[in-house]
C-alpha positions as CSV (number, residue, x, y, z in Angstrom):
1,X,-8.5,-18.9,-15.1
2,X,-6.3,-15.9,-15.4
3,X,-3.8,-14.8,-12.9
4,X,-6.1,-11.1,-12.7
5,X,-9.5,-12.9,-12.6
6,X,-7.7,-15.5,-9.5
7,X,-7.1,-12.1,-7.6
8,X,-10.1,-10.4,-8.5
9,X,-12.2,-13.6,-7.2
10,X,-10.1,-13.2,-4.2
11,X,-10.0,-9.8,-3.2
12,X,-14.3,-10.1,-4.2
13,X,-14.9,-13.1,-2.0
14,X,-12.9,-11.2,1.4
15,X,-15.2,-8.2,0.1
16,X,-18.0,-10.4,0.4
17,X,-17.3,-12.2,3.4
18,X,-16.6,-8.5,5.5
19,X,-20.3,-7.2,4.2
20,X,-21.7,-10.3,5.9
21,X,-19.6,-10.9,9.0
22,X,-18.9,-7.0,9.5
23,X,-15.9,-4.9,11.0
24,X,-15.0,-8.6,12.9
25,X,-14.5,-9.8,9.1
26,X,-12.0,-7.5,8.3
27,X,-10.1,-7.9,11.4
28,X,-10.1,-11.6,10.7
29,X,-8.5,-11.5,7.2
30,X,-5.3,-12.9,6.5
31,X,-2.0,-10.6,6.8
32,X,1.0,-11.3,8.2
33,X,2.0,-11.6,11.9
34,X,3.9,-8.6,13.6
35,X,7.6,-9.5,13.2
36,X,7.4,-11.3,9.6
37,X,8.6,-10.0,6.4
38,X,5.8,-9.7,4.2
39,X,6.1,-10.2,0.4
40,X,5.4,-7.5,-2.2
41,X,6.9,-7.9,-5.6
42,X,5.6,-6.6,-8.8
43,X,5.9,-3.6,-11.6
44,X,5.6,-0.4,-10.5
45,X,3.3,2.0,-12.9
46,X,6.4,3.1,-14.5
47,X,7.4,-0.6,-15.5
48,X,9.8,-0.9,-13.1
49,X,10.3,-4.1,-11.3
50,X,9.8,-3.9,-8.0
51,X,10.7,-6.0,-4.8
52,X,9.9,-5.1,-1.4
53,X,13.2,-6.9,-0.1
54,X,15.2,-5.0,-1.8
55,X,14.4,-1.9,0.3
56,X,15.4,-3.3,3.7
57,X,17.6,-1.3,5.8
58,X,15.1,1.3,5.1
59,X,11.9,1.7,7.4
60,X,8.7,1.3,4.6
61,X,5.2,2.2,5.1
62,X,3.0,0.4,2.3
63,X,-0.6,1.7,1.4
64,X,-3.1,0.3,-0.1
65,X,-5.4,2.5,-1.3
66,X,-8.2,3.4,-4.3
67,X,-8.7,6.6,-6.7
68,X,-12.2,5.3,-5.9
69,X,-11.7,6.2,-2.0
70,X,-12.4,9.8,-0.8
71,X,-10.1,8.9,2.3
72,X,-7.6,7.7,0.0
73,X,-7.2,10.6,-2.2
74,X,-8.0,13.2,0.7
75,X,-4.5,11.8,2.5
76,X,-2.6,11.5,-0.8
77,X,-1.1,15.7,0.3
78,X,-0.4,14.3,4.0
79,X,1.4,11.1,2.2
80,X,3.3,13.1,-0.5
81,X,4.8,15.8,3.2
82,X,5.4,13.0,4.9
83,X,8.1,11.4,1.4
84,X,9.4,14.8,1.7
85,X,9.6,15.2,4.8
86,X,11.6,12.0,5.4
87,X,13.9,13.0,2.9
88,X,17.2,12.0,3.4
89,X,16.3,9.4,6.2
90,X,16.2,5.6,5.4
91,X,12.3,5.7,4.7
92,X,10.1,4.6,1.9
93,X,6.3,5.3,1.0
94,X,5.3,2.5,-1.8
95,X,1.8,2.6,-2.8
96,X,-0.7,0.0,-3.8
97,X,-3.4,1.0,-5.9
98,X,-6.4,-1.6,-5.5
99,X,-8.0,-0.4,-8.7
100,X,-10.5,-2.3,-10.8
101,X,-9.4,-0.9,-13.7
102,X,-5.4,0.2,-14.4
103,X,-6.1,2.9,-16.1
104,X,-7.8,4.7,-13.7
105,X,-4.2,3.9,-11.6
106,X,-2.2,5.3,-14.6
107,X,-4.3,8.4,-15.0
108,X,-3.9,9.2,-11.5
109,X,-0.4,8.4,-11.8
110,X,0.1,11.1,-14.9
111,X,-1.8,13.8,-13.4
112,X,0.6,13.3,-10.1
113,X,3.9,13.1,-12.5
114,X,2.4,16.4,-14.1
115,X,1.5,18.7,-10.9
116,X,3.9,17.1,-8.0
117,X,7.4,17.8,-7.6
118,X,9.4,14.8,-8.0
119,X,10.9,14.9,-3.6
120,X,7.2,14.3,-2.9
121,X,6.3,10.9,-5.2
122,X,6.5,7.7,-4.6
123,X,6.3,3.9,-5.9
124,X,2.9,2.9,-7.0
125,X,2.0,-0.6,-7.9
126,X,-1.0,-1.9,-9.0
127,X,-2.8,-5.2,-7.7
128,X,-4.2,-6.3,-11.0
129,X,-0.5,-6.7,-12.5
130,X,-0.3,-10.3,-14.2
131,X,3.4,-10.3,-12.4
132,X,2.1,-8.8,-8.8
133,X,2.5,-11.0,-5.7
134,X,1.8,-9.8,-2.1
135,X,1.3,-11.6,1.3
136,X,-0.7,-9.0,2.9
137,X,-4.5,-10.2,2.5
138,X,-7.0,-8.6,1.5
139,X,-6.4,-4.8,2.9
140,X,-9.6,-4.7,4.4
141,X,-11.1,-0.8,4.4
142,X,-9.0,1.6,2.3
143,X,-6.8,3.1,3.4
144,X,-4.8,0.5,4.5
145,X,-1.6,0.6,5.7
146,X,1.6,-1.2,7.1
147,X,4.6,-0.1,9.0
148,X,7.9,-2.1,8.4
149,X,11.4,-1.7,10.4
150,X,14.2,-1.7,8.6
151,X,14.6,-5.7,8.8
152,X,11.3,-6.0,7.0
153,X,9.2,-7.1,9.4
154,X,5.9,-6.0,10.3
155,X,5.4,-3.6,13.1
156,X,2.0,-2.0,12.7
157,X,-1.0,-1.7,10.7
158,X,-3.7,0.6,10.1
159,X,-7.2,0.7,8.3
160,X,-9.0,4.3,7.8
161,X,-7.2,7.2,8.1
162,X,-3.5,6.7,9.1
163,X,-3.2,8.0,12.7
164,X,-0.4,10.6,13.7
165,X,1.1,8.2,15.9
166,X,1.9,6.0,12.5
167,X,4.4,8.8,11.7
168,X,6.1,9.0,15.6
169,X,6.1,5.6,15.0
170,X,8.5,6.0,11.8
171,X,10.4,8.3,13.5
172,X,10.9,6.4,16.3
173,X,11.8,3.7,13.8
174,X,14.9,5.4,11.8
């Protein structure tokens, strides 16, 4: 069985568990405990390679999110402010596309190389990568995302739209 279809079977058999047990499902899945360094280590859209430990010092909100997801795309703008925003400050945004299909990642990933100023990107990886390795669980409803402090560890998490607070959070955090 290949590494992709090991993942896919995963990530489909969480899906399938959360349609039947509901929101108590997703709250259920598997991520790590506040306080614990998560792992994340793959190759960024670029090619890059890419290890989450390698940014600590630096507070690090990783989201998991979908071109597929009108929530997703809709907070993209508020993600890209906030990367500016923080410019300067010991902050990362690194995104995790959940796509079926990499190429739908990549196109997305042109059209934002093409039409967004360079202060406002950020890291994308891609789930389906033979190389990609995370201990985060299945995200659960898109978008998903997770607050680190600067030692790594997990602080908070979030599933839907990202609240304000997530960003007093960071700040409170540098």
């Amino acid at each position: 069985m290949s590494l992709f279809h090991a993942r896919f079977t995963t990530h489909f058999k969480a899906w399938l568990i959360a349609a039947a047990l509901g929101p108590l499902a997703l709250m259920a899945q598997s991520v790590p405990a506040p306080g614990t360094p998560p792992v994340l280590r793959g190759s960024t859209l670029e090619g890059k390679a890419f290890d989450l430990q390698a940014l600590r010092g630096k507070v690090v909100m990783v989201v998991f999110w979908s071109t597929d997801c009108a929530v997703c795309r809709d907070k993209m703008p508020e993600l890209r402010a906030n990367v500016k925003g923080w410019a300067g400050q010991p902050f990362e945004l690194v995104g995790v596309s959940t796509d079926r299909l990499r190429s739908n990642a990549v196109n997305y990933q042109q059209l934002v190389n093409a039409t967004v100023p360079t202060s406002q990107r950020f890291t994308t990886l891609w789930t389906g990568e033979p190389q990609y390795r995370d201990s985060f669980g299945a995200p659960g409803q898109l978008p998903a995302a997770f607050l680190l402090d600067k030692s790594g560890a997990l602080v908070e998490q979030y599933h839907g739209r990202i609240p304000p607070e997530a960003w007093d959070r960071i700040a409170d955090l540098l």
